[in-house]
N, C-alpha and C positions, 0 to 999 in steps of 0.2 A: 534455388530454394531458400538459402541461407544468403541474407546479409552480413557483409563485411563487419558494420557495425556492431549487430548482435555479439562475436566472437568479442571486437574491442568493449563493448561495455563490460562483457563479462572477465573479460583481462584486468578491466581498470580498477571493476571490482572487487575480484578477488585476491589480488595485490593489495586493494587500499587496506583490505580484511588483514592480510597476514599481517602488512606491515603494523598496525592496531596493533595485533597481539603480539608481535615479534617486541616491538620497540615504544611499548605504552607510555614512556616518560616523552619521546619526542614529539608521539601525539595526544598527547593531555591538552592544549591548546585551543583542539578542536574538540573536547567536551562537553563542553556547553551551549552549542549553537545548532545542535541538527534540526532543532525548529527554521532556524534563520532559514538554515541551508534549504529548505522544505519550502520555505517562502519564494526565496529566488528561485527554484526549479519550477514550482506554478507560475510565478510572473511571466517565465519564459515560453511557457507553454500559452498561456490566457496572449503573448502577442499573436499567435498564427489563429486564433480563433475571435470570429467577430462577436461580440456579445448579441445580438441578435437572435443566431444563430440558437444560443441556449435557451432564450427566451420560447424562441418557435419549438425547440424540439419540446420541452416541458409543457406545452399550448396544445400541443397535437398528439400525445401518446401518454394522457393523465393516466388512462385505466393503466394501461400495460409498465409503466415508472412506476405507480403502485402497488401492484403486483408485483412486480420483483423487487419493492424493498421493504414489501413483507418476508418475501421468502429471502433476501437478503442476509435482513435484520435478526428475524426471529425464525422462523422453518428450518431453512437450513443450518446456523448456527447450533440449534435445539439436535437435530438428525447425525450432525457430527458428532458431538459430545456424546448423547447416547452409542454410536457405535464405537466410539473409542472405550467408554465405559463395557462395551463389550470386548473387545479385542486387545487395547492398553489401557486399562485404569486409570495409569497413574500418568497420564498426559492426555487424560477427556476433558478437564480445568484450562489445560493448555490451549486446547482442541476450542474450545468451549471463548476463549476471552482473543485470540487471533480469528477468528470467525463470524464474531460477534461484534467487533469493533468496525468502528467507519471504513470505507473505501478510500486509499492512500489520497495525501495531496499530489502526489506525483503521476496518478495514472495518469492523467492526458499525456506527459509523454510516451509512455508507452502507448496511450492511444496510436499517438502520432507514430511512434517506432512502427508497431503493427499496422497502421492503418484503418485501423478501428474510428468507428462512430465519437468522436471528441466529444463531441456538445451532449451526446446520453450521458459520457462520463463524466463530465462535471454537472450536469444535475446529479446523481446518486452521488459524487465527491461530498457536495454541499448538502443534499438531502441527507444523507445518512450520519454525517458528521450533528447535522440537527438533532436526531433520532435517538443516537447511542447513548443519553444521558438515561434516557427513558425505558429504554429496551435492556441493554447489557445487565444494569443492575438486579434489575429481578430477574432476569435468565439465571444468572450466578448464583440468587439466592434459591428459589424453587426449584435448580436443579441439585446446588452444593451445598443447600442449607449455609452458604456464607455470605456475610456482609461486605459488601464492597460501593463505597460512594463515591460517585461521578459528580463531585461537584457543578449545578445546571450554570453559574456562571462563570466558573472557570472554564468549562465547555466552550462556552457563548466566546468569552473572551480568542482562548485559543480561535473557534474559529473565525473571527474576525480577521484577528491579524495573520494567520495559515492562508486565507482563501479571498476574503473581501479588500484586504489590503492591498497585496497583487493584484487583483482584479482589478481595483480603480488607480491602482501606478500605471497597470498595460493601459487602460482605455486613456489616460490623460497623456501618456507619452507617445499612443497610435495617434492624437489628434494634434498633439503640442510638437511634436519631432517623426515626421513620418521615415526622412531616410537615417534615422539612427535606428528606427526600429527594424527595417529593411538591412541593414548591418548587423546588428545582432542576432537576428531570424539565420543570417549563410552562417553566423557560428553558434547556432540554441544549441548542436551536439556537443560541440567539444565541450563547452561551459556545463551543460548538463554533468559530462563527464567530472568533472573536475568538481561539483558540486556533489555527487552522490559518491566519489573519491572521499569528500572529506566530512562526509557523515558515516562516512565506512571508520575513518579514522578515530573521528569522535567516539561512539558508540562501542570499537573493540577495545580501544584504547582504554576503556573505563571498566570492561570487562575480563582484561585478559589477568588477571591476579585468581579470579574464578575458574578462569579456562583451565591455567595451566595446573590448579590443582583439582582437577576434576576432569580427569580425561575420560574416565570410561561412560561418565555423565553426557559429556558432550558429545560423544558418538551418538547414544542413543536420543538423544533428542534434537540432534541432528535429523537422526531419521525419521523424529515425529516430526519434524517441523517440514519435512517434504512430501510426506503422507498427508498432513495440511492442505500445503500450495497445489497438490495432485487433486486431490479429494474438492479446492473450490474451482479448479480449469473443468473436472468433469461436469461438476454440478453449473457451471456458467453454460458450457454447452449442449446441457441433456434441457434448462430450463429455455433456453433460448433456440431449440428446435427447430422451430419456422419460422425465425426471423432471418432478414437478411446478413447473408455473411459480416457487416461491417455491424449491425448490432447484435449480433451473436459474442462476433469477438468482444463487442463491449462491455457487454456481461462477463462473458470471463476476465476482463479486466479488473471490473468492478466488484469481482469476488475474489480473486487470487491478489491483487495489487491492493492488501489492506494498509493503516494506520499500525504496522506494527512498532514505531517506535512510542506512540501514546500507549500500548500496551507493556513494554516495557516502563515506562512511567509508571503506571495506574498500579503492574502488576508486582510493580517492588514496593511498593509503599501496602499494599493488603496482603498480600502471599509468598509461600516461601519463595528460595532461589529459584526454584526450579520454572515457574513461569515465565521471571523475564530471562533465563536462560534459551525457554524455547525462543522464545518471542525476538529474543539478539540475535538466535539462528538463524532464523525466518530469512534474515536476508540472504543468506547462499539459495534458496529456490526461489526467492524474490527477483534476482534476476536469471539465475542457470535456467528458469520455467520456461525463457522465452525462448528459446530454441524448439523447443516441441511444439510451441502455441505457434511461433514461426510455421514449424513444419504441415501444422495442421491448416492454416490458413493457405499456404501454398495448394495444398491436395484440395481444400476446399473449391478452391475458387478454379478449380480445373472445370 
């Protein structure tokens, strides 16, 4: 039921987490580059998938891509916030700006981890990364009554270089060097490893001065931030119903596998600590998640 792998990613990550917070002066180095690191992770994924591939899945299922990046973008985000405003208050804003942002650069590998439909998830990667300049902001203000700007080119910019840049490195290097890319492909995991290791770094590394004076905070939003990653696996899979198992699991990708470090960006430059606190959490059920989605994909496919 359980891949090997799954336990080693979530070892590698949760080690990369402590050591962040353990020892933030030795990873301060890695601070400034989890975009890079987000780059190289998609490159590596865009070489096992033919560009074709996404062309045609985007050609053949307009209505149903549209539909779910309504309810993506705006339904679902909208439905969380409200029941956190019912249930926790004071992490519906949380609830509300992790839900509401793009669908991660890195889900294709988890596609791939899982087995999931790849080419659905880099349309909503790309598509939704389009969207959230337009969408997020005014969710935030008609629901919070607050201002928050998504600058539309610094958007554009970022996703150029996160998503289009990779993309035409893999296709110029599948066509320019085929068995280099046939070598990299027998090592996409360990590197991925070692790549989401050192955004783990980056990212607690910069955090942990917060962490450690704020414990009783960090538990509890700890546990919103996994009431989150639960709340988009369900919703991937109650919305994706009657689709085939490998686009079902897409969808749950495509909602649980969000942008949450543009969220922590966005959400320390407009709001208190406390959002990009959840938002630096997120990553413990960014990857712990995949052993249930695991487990459920097994049972499914009986």
């Amino acid at each position: 039921m359980f891949s090997p792998r799954d336990f080693l990613l979530l070892a590698v990550s949760f080690v990369s987490l402590l050591a962040g917070v353990l020892a933030p002066q030795a990873c301060a180095p890695f601070q400034p580059y989890p975009v890079v690191f987000m780059m190289l992770l998609l490159f590596l994924s865009f070489l096992s998938i033919r560009l074709a591939r996404i062309w045609e899945t985007a050609r053949q299922s307009p209505l149903r891509i549209a539909w779910f990046l309504l309810f993506r973008m705006i339904l679902f985000p909208v439905a969380v916030a409200l029941l956190f405003r019912l249930v926790w208050p004071a992490y519906s804003l949380s609830a509300l700006l992790l839900t509401g942002i793009s669908t991660g650069a890195v889900a294709p590998f988890f596609a791939n981890l899982l087995q999931a439909n790849t080419a659905l998830v880099l349309v909503i990667v790309v598509a939704s990364s389009l969207l959230v300049p337009f969408t997020l902001p005014p969710l935030v203000a008609v629901l919070f009554g607050q201002s928050m700007e998504i600058p539309l080119l610094q958007m554009m910019r970022l996703l150029v270089m996160v998503v289009f840049i990779p993309l035409a490195a893999a296709e110029i290097l599948k066509r320019a060097a085929p068995r280099v890319v046939e070598g990299i492909r027998h090592k996409q995991f360990a590197l991925s490893l070692i790549l989401f290791a050192m955004t783990n770094l980056g990212i607690f590394s910069k955090y942990a001065d917060f962490f450690s004076r704020n414990v009783a905070l960090l538990v509890t939003s700890l546990s919103a931030a996994f009431l989150v990653g639960a709340s988009c696996i369900a919703a991937g899979w109650l919305v994706a119903w009657r689709w085939r198992l490998e686009d079902r699991l897409a969808a749950v990708i495509n909602l649980w596998i969000m942008n949450y470090i543009l969220v922590i960006v966005f959400s320390a430059q407009f709001f208190s600590p406390l959002e990009p606190t959840v938002a630096a959490l997120y990553t413990l059920p960014f990857y712990a998640l995949v052993i249930p989605v695991r487990a459920w994909r097994s049972w499914s496919a009986k």
